[in-house]
N, CA, C and O atoms as a GROMACS GRO file, in nm:
protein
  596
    1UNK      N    1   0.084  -0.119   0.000
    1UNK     CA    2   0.000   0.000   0.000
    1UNK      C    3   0.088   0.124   0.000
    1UNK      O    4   0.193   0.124   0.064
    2UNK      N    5   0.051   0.222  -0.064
    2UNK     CA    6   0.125   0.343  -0.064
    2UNK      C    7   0.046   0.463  -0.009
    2UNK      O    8  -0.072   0.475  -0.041
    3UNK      N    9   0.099   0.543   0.063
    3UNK     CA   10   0.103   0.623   0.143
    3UNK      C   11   0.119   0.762   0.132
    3UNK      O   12   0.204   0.777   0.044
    4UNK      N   13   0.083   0.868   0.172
    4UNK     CA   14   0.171   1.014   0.194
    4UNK      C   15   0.123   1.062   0.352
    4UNK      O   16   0.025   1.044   0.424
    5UNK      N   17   0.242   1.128   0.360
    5UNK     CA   18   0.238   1.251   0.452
    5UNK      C   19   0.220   1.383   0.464
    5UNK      O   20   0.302   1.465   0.422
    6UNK      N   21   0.057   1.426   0.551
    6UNK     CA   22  -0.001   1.520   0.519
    6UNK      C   23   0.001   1.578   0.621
    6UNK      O   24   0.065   1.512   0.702
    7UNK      N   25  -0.056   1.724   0.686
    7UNK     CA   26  -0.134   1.788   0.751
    7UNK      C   27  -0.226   1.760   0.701
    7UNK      O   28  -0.244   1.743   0.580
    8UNK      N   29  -0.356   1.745   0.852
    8UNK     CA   30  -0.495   1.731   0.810
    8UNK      C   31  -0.528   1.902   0.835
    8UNK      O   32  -0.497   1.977   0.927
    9UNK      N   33  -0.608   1.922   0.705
    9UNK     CA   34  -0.653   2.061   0.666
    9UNK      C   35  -0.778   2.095   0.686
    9UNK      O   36  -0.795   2.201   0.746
   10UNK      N   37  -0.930   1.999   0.634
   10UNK     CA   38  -1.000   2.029   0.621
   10UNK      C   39  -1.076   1.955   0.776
   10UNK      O   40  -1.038   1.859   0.842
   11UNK      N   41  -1.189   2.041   0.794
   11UNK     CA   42  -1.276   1.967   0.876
   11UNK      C   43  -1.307   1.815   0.902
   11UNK      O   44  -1.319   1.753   1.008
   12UNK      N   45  -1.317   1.770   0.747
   12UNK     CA   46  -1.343   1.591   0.732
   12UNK      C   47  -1.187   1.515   0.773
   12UNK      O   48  -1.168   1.400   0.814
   13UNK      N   49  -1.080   1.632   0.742
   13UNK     CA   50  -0.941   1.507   0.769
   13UNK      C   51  -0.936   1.517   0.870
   13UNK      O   52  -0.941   1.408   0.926
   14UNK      N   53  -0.925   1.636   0.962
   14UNK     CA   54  -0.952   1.651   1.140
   14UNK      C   55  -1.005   1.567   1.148
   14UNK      O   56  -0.954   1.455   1.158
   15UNK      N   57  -1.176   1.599   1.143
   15UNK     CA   58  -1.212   1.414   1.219
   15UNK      C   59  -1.148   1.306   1.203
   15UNK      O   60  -1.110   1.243   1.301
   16UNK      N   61  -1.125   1.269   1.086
   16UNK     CA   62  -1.085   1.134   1.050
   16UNK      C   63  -0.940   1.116   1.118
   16UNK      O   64  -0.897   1.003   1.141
   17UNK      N   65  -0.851   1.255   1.155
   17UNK     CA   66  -0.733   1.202   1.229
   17UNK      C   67  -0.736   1.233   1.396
   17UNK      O   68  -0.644   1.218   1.476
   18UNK      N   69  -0.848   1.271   1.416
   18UNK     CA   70  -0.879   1.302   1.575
   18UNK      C   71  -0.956   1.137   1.621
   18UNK      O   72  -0.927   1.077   1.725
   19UNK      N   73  -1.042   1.094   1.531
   19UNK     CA   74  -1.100   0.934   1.509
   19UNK      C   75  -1.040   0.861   1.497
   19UNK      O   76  -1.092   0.758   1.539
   20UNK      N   77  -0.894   0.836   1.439
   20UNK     CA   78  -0.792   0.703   1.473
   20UNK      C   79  -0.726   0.740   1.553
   20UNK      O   80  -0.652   0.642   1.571
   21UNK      N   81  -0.677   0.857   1.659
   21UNK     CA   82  -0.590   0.867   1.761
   21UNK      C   83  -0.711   0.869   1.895
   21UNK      O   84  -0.662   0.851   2.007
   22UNK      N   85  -0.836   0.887   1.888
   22UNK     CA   86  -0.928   0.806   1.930
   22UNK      C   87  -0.885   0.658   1.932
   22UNK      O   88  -0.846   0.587   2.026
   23UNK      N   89  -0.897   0.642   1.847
   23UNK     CA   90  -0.968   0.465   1.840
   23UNK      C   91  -0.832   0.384   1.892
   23UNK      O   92  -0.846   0.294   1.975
   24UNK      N   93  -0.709   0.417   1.844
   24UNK     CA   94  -0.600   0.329   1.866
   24UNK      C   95  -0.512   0.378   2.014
   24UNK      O   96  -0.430   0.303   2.066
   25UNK      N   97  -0.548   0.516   2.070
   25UNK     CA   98  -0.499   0.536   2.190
   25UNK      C   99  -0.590   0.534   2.314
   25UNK      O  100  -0.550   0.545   2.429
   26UNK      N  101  -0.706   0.521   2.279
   26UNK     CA  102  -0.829   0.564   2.382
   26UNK      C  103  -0.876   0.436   2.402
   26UNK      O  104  -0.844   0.343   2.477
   27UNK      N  105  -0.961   0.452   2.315
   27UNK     CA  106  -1.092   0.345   2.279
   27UNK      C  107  -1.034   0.179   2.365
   27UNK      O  108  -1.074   0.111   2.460
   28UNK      N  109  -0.957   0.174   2.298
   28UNK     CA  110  -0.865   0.038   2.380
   28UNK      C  111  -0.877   0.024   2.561
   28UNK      O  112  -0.882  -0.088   2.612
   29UNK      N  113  -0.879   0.087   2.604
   29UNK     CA  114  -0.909   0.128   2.754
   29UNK      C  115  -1.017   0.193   2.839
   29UNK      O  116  -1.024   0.221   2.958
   30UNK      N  117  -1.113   0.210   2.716
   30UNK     CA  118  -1.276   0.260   2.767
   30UNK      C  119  -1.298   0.409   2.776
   30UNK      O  120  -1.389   0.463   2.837
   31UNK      N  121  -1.184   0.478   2.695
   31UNK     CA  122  -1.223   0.620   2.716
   31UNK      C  123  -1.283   0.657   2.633
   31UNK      O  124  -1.287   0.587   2.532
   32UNK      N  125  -1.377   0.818   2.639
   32UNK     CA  126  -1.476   0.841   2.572
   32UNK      C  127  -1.428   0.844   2.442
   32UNK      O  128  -1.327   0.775   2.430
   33UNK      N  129  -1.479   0.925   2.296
   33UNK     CA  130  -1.450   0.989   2.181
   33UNK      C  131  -1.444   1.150   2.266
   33UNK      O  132  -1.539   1.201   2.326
   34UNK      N  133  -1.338   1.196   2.253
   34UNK     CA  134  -1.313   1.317   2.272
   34UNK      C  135  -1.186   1.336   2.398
   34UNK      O  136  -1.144   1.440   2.449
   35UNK      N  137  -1.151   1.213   2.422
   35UNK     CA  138  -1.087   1.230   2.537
   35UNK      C  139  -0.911   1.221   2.445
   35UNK      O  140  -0.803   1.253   2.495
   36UNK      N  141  -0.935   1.175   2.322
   36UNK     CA  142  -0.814   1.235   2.249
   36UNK      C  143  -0.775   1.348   2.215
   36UNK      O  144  -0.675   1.366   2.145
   37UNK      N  145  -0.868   1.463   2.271
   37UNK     CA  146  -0.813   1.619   2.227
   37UNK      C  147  -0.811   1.680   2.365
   37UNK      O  148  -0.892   1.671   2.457
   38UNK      N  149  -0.695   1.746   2.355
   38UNK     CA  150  -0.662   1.830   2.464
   38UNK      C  151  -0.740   2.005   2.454
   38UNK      O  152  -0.831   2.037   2.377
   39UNK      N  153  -0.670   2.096   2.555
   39UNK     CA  154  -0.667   2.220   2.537
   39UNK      C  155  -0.586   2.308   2.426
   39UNK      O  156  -0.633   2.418   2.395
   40UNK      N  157  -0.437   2.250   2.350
   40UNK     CA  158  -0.343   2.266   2.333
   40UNK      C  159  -0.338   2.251   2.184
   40UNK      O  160  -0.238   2.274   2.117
   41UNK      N  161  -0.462   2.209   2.132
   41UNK     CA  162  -0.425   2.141   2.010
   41UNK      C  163  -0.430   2.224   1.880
   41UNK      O  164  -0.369   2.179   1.782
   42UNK      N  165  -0.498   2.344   1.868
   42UNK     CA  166  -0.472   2.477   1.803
   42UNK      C  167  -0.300   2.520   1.833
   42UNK      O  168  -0.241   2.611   1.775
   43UNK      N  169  -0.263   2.465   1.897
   43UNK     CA  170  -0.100   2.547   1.913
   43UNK      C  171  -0.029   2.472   1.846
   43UNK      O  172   0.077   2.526   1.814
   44UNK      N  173  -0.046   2.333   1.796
   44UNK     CA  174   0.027   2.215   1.802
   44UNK      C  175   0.036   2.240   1.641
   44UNK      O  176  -0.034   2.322   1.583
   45UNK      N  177   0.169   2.126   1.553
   45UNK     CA  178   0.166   2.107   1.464
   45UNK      C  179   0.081   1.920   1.493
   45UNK      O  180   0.077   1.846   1.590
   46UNK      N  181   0.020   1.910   1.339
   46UNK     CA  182  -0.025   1.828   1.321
   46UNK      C  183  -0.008   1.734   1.170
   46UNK      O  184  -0.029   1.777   1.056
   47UNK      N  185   0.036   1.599   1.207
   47UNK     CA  186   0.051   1.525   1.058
   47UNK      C  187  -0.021   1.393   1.060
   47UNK      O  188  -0.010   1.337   1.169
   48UNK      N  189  -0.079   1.339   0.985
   48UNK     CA  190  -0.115   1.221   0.958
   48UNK      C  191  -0.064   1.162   0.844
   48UNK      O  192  -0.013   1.230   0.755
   49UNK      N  193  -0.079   0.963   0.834
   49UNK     CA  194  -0.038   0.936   0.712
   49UNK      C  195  -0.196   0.885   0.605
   49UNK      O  196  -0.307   0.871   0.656
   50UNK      N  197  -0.175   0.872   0.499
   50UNK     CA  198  -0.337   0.848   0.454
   50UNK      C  199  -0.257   0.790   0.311
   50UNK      O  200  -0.170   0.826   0.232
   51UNK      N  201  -0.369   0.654   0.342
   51UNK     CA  202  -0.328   0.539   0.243
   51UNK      C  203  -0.355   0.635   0.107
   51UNK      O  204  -0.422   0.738   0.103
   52UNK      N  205  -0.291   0.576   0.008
   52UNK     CA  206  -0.336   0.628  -0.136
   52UNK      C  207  -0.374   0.517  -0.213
   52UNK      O  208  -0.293   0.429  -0.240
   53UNK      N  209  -0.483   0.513  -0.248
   53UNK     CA  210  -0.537   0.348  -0.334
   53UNK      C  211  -0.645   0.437  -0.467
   53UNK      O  212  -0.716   0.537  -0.475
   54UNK      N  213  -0.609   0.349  -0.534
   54UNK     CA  214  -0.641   0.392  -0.692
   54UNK      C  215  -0.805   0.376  -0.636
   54UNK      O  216  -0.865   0.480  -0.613
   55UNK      N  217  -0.849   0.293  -0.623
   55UNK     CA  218  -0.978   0.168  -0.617
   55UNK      C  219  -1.069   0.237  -0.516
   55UNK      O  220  -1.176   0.282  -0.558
   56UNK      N  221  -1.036   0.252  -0.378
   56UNK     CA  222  -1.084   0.308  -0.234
   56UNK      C  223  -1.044   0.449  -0.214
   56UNK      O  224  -0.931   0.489  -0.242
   57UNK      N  225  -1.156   0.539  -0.157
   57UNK     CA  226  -1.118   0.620  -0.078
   57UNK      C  227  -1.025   0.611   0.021
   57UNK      O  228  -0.999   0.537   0.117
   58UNK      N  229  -0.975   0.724  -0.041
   58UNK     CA  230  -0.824   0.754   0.124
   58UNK      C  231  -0.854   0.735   0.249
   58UNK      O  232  -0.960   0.759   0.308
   59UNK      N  233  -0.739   0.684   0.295
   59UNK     CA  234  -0.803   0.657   0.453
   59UNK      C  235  -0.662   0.718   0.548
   59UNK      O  236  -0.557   0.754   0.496
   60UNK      N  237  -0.685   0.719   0.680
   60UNK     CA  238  -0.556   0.795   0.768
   60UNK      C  239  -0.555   0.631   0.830
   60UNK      O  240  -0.637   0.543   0.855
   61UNK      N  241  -0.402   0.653   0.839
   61UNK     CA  242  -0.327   0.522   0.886
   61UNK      C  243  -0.255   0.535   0.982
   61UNK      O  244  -0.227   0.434   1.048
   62UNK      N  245  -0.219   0.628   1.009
   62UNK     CA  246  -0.099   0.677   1.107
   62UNK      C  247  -0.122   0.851   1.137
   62UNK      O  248  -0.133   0.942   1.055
   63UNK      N  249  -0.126   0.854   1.291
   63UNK     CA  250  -0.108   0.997   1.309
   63UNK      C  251  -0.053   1.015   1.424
   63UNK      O  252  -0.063   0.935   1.517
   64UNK      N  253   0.028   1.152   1.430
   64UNK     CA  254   0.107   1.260   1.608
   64UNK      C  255   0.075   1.398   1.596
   64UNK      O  256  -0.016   1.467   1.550
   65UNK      N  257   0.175   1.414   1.650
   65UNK     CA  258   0.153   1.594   1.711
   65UNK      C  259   0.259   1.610   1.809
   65UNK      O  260   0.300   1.547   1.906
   66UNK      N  261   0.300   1.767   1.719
   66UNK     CA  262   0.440   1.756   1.776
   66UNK      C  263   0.366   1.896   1.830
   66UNK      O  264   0.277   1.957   1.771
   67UNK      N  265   0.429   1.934   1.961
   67UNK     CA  266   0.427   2.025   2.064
   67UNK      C  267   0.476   2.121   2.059
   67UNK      O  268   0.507   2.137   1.941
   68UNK      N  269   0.517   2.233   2.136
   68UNK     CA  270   0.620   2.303   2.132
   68UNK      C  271   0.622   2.344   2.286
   68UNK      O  272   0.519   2.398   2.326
   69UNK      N  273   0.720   2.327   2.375
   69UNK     CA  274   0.732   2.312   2.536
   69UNK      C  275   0.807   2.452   2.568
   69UNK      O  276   0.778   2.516   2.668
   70UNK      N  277   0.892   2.490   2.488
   70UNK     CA  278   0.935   2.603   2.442
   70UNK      C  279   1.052   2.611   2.347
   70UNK      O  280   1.111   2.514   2.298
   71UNK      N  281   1.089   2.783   2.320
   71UNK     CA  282   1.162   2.766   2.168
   71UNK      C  283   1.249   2.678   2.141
   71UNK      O  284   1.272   2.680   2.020
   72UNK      N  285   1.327   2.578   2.210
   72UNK     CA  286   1.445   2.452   2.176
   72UNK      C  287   1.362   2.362   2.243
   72UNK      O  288   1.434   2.275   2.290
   73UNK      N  289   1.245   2.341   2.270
   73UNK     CA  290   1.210   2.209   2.279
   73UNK      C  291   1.090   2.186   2.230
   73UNK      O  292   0.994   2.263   2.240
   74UNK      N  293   1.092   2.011   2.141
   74UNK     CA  294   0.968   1.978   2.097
   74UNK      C  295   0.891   1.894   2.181
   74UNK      O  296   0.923   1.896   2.300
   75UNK      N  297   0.810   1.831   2.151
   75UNK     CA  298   0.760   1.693   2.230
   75UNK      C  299   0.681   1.675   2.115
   75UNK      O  300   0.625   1.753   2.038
   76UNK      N  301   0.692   1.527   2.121
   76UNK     CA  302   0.574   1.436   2.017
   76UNK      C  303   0.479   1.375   2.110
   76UNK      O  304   0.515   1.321   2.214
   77UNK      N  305   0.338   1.386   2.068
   77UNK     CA  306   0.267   1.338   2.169
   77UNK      C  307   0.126   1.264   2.055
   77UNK      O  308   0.099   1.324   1.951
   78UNK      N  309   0.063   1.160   2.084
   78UNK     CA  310  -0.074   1.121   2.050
   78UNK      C  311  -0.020   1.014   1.913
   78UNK      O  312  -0.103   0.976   1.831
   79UNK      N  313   0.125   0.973   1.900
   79UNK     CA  314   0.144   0.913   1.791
   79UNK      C  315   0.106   0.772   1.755
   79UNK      O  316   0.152   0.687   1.832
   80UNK      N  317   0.017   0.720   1.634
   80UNK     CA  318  -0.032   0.577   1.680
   80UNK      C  319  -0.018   0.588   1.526
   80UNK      O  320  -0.006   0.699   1.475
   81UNK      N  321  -0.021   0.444   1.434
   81UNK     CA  322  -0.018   0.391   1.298
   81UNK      C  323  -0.117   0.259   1.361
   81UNK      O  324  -0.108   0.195   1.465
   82UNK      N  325  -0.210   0.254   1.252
   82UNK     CA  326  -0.326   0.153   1.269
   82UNK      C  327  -0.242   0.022   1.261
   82UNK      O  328  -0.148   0.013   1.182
   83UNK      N  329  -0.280  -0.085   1.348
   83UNK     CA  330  -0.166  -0.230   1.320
   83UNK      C  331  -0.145  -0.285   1.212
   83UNK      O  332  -0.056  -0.368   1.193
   84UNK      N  333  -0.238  -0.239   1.119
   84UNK     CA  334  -0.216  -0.364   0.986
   84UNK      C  335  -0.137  -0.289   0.922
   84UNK      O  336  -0.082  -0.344   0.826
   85UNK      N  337  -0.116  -0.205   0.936
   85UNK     CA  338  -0.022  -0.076   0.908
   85UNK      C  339   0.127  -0.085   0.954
   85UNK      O  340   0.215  -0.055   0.872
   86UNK      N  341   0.158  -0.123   1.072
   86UNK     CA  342   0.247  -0.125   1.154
   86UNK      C  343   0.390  -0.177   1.051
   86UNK      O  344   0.371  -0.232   0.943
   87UNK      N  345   0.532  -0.150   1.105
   87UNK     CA  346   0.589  -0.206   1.000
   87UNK      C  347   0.580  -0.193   0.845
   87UNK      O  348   0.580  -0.283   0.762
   88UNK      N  349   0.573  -0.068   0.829
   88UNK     CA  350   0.542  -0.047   0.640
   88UNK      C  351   0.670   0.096   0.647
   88UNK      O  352   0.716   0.141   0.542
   89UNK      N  353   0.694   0.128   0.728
   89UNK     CA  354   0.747   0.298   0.727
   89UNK      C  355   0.678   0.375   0.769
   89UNK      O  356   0.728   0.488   0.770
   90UNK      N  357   0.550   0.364   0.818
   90UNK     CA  358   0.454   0.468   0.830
   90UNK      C  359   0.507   0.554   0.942
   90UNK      O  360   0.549   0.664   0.909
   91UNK      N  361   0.513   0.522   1.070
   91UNK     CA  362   0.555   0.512   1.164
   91UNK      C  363   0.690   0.634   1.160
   91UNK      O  364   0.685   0.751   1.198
   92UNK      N  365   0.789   0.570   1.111
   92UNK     CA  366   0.937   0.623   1.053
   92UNK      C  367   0.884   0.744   0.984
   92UNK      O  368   0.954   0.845   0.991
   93UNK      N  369   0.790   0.750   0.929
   93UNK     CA  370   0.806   0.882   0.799
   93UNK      C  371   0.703   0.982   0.860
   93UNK      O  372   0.679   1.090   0.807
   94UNK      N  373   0.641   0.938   0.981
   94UNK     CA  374   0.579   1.066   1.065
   94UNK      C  375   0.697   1.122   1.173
   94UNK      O  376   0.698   1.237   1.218
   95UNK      N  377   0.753   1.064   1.192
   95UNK     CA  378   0.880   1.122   1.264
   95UNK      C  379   0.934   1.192   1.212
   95UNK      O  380   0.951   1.304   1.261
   96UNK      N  381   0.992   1.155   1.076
   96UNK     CA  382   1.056   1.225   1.013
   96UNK      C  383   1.016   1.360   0.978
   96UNK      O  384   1.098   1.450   0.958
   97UNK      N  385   0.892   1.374   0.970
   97UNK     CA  386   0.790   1.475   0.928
   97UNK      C  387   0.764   1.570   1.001
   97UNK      O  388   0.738   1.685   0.966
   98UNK      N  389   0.771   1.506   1.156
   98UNK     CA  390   0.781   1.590   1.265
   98UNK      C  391   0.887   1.666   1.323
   98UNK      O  392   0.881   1.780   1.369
   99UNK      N  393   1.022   1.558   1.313
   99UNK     CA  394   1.157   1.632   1.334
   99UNK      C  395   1.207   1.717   1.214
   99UNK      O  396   1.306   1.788   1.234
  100UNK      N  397   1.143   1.715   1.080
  100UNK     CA  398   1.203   1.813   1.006
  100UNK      C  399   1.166   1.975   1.034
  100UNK      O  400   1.233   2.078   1.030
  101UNK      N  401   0.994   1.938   1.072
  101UNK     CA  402   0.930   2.085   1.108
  101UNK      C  403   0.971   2.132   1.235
  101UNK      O  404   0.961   2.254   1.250
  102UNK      N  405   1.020   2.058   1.340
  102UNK     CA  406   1.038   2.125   1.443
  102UNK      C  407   1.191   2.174   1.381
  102UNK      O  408   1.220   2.279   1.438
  103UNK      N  409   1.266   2.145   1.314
  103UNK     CA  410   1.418   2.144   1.295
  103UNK      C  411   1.401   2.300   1.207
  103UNK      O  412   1.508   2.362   1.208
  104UNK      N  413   1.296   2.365   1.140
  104UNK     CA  414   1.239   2.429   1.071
  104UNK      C  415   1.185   2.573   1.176
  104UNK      O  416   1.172   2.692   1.146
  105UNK      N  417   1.164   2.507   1.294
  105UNK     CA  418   1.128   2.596   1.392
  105UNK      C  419   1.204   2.647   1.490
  105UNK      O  420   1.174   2.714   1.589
  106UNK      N  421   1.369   2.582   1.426
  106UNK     CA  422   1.489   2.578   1.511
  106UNK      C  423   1.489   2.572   1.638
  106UNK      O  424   1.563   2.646   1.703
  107UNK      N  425   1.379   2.453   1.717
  107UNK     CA  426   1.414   2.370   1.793
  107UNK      C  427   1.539   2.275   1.789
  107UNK      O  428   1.579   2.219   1.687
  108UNK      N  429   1.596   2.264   1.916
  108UNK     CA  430   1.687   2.198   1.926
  108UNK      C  431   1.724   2.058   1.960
  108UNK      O  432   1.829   1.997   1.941
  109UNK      N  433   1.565   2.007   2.038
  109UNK     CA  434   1.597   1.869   2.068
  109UNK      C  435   1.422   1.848   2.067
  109UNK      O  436   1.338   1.936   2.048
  110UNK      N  437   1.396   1.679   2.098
  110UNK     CA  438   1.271   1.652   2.064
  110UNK      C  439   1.222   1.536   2.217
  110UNK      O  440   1.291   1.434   2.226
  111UNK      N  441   1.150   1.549   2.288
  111UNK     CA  442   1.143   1.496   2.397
  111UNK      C  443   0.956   1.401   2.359
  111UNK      O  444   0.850   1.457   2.330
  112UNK      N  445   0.987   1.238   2.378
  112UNK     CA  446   0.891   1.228   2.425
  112UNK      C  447   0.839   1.181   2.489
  112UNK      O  448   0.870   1.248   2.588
  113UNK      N  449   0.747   1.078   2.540
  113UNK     CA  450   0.698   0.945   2.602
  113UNK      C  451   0.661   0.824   2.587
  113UNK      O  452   0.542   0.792   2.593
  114UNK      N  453   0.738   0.758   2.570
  114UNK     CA  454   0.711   0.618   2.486
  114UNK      C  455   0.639   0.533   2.585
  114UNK      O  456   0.666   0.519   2.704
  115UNK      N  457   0.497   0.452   2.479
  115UNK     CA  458   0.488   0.318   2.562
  115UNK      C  459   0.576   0.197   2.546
  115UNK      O  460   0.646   0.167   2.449
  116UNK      N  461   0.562   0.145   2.638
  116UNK     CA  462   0.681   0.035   2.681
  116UNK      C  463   0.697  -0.010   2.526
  116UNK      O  464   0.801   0.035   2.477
  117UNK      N  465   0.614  -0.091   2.434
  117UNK     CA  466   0.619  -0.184   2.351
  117UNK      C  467   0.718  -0.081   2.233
  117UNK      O  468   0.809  -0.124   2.162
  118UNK      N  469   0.662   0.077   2.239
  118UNK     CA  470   0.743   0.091   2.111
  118UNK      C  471   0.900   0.187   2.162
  118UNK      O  472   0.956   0.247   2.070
  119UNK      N  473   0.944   0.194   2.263
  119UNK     CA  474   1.081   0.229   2.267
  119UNK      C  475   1.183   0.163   2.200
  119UNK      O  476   1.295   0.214   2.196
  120UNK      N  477   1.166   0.080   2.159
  120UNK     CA  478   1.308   0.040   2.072
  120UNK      C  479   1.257   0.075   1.922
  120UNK      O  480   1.339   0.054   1.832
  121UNK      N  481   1.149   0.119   1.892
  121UNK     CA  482   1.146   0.183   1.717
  121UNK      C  483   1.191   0.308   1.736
  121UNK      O  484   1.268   0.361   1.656
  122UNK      N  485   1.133   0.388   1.879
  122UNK     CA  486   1.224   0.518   1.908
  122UNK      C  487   1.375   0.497   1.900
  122UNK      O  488   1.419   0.566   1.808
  123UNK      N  489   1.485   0.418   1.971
  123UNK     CA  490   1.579   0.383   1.973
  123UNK      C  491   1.621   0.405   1.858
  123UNK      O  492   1.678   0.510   1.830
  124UNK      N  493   1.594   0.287   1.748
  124UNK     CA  494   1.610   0.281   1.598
  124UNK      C  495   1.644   0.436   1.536
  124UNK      O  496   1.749   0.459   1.477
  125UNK      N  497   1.538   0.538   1.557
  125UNK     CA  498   1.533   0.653   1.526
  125UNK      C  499   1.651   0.737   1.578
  125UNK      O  500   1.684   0.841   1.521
  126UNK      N  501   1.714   0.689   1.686
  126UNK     CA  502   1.823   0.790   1.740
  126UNK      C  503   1.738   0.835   1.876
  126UNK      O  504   1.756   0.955   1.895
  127UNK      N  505   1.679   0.794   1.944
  127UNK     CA  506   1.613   0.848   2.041
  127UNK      C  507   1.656   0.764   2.154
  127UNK      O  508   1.634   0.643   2.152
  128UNK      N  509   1.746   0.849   2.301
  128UNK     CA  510   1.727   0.806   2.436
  128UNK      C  511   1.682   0.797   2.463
  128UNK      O  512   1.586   0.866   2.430
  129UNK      N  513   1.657   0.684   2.591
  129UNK     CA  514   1.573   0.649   2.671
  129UNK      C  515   1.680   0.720   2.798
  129UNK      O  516   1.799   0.699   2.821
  130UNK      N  517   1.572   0.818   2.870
  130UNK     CA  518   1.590   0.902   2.952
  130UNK      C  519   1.585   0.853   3.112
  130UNK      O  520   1.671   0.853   3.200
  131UNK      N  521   1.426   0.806   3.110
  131UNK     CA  522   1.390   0.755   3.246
  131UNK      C  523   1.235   0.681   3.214
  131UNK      O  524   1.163   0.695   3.115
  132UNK      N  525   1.212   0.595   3.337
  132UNK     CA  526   1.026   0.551   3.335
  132UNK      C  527   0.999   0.698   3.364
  132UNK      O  528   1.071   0.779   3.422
  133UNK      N  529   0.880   0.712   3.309
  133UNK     CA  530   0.782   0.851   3.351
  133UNK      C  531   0.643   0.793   3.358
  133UNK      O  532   0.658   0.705   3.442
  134UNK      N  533   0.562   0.791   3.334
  134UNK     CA  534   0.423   0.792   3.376
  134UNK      C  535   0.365   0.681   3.355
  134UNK      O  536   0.408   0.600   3.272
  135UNK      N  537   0.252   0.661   3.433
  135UNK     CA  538   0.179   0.526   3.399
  135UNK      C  539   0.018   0.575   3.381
  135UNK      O  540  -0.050   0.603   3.480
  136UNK      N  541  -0.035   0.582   3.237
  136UNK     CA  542  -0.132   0.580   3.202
  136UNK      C  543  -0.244   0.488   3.194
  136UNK      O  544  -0.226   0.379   3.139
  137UNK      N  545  -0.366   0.521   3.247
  137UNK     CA  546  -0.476   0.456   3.268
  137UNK      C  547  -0.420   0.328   3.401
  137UNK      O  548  -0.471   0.216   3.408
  138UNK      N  549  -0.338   0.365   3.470
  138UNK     CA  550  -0.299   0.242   3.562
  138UNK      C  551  -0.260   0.134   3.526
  138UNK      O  552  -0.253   0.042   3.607
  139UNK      N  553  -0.222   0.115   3.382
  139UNK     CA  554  -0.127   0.025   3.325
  139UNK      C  555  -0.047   0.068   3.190
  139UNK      O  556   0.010  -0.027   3.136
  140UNK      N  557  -0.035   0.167   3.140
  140UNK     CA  558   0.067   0.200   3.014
  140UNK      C  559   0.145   0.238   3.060
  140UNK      O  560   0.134   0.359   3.080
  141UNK      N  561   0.248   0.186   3.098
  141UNK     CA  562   0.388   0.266   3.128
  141UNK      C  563   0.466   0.292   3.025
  141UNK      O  564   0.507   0.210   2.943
  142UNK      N  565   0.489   0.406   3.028
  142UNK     CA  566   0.584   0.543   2.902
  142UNK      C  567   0.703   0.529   2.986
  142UNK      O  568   0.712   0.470   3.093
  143UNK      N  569   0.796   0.594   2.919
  143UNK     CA  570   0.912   0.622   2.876
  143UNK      C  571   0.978   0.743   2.827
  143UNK      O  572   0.985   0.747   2.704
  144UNK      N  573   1.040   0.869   2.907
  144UNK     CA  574   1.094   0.933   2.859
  144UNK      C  575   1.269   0.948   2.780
  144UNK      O  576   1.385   0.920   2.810
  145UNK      N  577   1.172   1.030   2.630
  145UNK     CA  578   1.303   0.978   2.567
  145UNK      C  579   1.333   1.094   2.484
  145UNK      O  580   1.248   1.182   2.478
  146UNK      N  581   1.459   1.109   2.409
  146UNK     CA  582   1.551   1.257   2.393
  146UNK      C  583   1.602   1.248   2.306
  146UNK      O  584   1.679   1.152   2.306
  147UNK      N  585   1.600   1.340   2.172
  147UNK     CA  586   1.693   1.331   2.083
  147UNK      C  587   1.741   1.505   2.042
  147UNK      O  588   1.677   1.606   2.015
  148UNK      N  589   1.856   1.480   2.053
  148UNK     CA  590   1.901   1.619   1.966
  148UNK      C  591   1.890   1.657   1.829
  148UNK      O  592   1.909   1.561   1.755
  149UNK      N  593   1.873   1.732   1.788
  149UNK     CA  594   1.840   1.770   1.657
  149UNK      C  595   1.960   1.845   1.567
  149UNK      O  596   1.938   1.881   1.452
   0.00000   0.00000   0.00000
């Protein structure tokens, strides 16, 4: 399947990328629809990935949101690629997407929170593992992790 990397622009791609960071970070643990958007999210940059198929309407496969904590620091936060998805690049090429724009915003380093399962694709990327940091919903334990830019 082939792919690009977008900002969601219009009203319909918002939903559709506020609805899989729903479904693949929330939903899994009983939280509402809406409990994937913060206060913050007008400040934030935003990218998703969205299949490209001759045959089917486009669909979003992968989406984050990179932060800004202040002027040299980023944070990536809300990042999920649907599983059947997983393992294609998707993953890799929203990072990339994210560390170029913050690198663009001459931030200097990129801080985030990994769940346990995916710190070593962070690793892969060039990303420390800093310290344990938080435990979400009383069982996701994250991972803070650091890369310079």
């Amino acid at each position: 399947m082939n792919f690009c990397i977008k900002q969601p622009e219009t009203d319909k791609e918002f939903k559709e990328y506020y609805h899989l960071r729903w479904k693949l970070l929330r939903a899994p643990w009983n939280q509402p629809e809406g409990s994937e958007i913060d206060d913050i999210e007008d400040q934030c940059f935003h990218i998703m990935a969205v299949s490209v198929n001759e045959n089917k309407e486009d669909k979003v496969i992968g989406v984050a949101r990179l932060q800004f904590n202040t002027d040299s620091e980023a944070q990536v936060r809300y990042m999920a690629v649907a599983e059947e998805q997983e393992r294609k690049g998707v993953g890799r090429e929203l990072m990339n997407a994210m560390e170029s724009h913050a690198c663009s915003t001459m931030c200097k380093h990129i801080v985030l929170d990994a769940r346990e399962p995916a710190v070593a694709f962070y690793q892969k990327l060039g990303y420390r593992l800093i310290e344990k940091s938080y435990l979400l919903f009383g069982e996701i334990q994250h991972f803070r992790m650091h890369k310079e830019l």
